[in-house]
Structures are given as C-alpha cells and as structure tokens.
MARZA-779493 format. One record per residue (C-alpha): x, y, z; residue in three letters; residue number from 1. Coordinates in nm, 2 decimals, m for minus. Layout:
PT      c1      c2      c3  res    n
PT       X       Y       Z  ala  NUM
...
END
This chain:
PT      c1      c2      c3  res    n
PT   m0.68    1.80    4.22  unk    1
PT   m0.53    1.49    4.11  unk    2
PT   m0.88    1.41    3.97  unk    3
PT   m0.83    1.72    3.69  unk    4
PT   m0.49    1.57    3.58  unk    5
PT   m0.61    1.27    3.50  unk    6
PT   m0.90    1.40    3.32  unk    7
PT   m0.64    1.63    3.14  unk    8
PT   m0.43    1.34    3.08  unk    9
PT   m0.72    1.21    2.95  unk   10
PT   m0.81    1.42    2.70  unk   11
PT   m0.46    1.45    2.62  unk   12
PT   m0.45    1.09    2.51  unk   13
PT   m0.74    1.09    2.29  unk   14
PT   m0.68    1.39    2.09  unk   15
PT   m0.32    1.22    2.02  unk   16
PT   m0.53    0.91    1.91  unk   17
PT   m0.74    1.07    1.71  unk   18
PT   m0.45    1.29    1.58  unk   19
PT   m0.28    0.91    1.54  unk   20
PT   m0.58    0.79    1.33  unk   21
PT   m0.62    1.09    1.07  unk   22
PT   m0.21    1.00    1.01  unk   23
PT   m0.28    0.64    1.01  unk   24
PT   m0.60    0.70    0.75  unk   25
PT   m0.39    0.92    0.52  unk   26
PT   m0.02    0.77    0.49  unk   27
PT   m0.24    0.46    0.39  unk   28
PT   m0.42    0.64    0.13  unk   29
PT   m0.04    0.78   m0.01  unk   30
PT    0.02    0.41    0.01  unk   31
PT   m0.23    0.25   m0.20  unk   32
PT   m0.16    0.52   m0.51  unk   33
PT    0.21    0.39   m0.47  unk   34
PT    0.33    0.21   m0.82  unk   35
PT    0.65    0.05   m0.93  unk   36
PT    0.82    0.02   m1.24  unk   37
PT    1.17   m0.27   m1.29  unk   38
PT    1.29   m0.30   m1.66  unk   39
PT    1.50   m0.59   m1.74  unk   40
PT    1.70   m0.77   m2.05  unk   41
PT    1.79   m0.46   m2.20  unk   42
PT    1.48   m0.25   m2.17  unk   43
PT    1.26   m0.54   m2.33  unk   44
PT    1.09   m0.59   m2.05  unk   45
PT    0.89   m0.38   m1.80  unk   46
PT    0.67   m0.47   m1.48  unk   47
PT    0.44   m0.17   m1.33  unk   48
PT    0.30   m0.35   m1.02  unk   49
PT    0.08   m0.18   m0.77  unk   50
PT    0.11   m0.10   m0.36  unk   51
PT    0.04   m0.47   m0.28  unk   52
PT    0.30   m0.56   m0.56  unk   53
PT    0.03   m0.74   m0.85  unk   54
PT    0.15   m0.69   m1.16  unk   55
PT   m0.12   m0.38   m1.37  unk   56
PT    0.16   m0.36   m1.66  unk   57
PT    0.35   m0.56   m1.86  unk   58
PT    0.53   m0.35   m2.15  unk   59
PT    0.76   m0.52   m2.43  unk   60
PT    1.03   m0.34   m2.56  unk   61
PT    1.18   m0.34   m2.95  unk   62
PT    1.42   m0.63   m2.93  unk   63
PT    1.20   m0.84   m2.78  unk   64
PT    1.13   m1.11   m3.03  unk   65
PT    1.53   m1.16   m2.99  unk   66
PT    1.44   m1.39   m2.71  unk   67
PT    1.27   m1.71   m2.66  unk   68
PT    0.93   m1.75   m2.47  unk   69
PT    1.17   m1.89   m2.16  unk   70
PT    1.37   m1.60   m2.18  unk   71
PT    1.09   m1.37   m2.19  unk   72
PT    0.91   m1.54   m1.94  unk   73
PT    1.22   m1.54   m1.66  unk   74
PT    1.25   m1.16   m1.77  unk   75
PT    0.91   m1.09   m1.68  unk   76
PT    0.91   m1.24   m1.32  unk   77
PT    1.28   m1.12   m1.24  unk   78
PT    1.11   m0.74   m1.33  unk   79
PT    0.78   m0.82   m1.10  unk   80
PT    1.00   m0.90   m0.82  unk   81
PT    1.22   m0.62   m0.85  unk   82
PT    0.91   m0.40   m0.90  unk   83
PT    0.73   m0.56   m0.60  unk   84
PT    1.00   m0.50   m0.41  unk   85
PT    1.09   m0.19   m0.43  unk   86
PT    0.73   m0.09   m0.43  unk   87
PT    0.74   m0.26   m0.06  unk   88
PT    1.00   m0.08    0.05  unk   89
PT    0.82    0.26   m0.05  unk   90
PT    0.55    0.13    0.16  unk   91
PT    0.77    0.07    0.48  unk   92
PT    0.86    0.41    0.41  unk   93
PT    0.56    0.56    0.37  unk   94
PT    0.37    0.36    0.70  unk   95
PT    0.70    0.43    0.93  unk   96
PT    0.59    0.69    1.14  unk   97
PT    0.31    0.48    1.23  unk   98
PT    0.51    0.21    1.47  unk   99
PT    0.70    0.51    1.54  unk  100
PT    0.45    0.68    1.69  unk  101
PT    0.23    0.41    1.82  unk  102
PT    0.51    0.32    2.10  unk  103
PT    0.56    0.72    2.20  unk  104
PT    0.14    0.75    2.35  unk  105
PT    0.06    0.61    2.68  unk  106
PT   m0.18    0.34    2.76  unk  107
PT   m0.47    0.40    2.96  unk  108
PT   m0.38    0.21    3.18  unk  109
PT   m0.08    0.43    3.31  unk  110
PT   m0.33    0.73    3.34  unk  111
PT   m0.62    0.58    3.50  unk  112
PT   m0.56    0.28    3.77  unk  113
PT   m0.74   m0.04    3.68  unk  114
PT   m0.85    0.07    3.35  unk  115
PT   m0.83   m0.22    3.09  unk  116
PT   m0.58   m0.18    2.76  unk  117
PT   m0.76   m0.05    2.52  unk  118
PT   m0.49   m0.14    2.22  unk  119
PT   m0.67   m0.49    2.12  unk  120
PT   m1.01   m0.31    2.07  unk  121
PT   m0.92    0.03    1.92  unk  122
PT   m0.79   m0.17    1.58  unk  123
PT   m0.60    0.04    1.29  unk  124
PT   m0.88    0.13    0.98  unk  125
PT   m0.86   m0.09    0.71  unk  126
PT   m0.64    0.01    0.40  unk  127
PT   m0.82    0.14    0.11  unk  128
PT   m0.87   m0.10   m0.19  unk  129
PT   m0.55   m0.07   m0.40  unk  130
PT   m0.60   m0.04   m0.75  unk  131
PT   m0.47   m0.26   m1.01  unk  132
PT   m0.57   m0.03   m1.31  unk  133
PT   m0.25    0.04   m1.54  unk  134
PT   m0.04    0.35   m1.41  unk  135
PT   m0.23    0.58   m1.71  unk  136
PT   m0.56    0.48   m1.67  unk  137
PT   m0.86    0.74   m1.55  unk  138
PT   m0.90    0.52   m1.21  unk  139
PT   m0.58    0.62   m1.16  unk  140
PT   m0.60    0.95   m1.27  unk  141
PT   m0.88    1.03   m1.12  unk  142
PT   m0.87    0.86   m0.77  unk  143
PT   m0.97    0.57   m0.63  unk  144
PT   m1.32    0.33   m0.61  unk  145
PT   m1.47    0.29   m0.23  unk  146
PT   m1.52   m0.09   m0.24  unk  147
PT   m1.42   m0.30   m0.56  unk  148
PT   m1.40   m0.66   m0.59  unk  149
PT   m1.21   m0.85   m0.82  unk  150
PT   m1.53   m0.94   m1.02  unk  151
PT   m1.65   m0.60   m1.04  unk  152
PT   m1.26   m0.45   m1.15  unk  153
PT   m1.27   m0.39   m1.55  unk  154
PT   m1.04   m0.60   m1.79  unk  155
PT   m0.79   m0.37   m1.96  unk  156
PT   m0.61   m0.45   m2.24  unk  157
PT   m0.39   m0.75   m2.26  unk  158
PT   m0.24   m1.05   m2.46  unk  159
PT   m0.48   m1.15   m2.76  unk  160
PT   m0.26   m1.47   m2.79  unk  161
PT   m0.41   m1.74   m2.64  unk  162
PT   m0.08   m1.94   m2.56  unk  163
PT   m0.04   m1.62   m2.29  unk  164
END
C-alpha cells in the first residue's frame, strides 16, 4: 500500500514541477517586455532602458541646450540608473513567486528513500532574449525575436554627431 503513495506522491511532485516550469517560462517572458522610463534636470532628459537595464532611449527635452555637455552627460547616467533601477525592482517583482514557490515542493528525496536530489540537474529555462529596440518600435510592438545577437540587432536611430 505504501508503494501507491509514493507513486502518488510521485506524480504529485511532477505535475507541481511542471506546473512550476510553465510559471517560471511565463513570468520570464512578462519580464523581458518590462521597460523603464527616469526623466531628470527638469524634463530634459529621459532614459528608457530595457529588463536587463541597457539603455534603448535617450530623449532630449526643450531646454536642453541650457546645459553644458558635462551637465548633460551626468543627467543622462543619473536617468539610466534610476531607470535601471527601478526596471530591477519590477523584475524582483515580477520573478517573486518563483523562490517563493521553489522552497514550498518537496525533494525527491523525502518521497522516495535513496533517490538522489534532482534540483542541480532539473535547471530553470533560460530567459528569453530581451529586446533593446526603443519602447515604440514594431519588435516591440509586435513581440519578440527567438535568438538575436548583438550583431544581428538593427541600428535605430541615434546621434548623427560624431563627438557622441
């Protein structure tokens, strides 16, 4: 009899592990659309970074030429880090009930005598590739791109200026 628990145990724990990996696999997707936005000096300067915090926007604001290429550089990393930032805390928020869930299944081990822990080998799914296209783009708008590397992601707009 004992024999049917644990095979209901089980079964028990792998649904819940599967169940586990469909939540993991889709907060991470929610994730990797996050964005952030900080504006600075007066609204002449905002930072749009994506969900691993690199910067896809930089936006200038009328008054801008009011300050000097220090000022507007200091301006532009004080609004990436608050951007980054809080674009990390939407991600802690987002990926909570994974570690919050992860301590509440049972090993294997506790079910079935002498079984090895299984936690090393059964690894999280990697995150999808986050995008750095800027917040209005159509890769933004339209989803996301399997597999892209850095090489392969398409130069948008920017500074025509070569002292940039």
């Amino acid at each position: 009899m004992s024999n049917e628990y644990q095979k209901d145990d089980l079964a028990a724990i792998l649904d819940g592990f599967a169940d586990e990996m469909r939540t993991i696999v889709e907060l991470q997707r929610q994730r990797a659309a996050l964005t952030a936005s900080a504006t600075v000096r007066g609204k002449r300067v905002t930072v749009t970074v994506n969900a691993d915090g690199t910067v896809i926007e930089t936006r200038f604001g009328s008054g801008i030429e009011e300050l000097d290429y220090p000022e507007i550089a200091k301006a532009v990393t004080e609004a990436a880090k608050q951007a980054a930032a809080e674009v990390a805390r939407q991600s802690r928020e987002i990926m909570a009930p994974v570690s919050q869930n992860r301590h509440r299944l049972p090993k294997l081990a506790d079910i079935i005598p002498g079984m090895p822990d299984l936690s090393e080998a059964l690894a999280i799914p990697d995150a999808p590739v986050v995008s750095t296209a800027p917040p209005k783009s159509p890769e933004r708008l339209g989803g996301f791109q399997e597999s892209v590397s850095d090489s392969e992601q398409p130069r948008r707009g920017g500074a025509t200026d070569s002292g940039w």
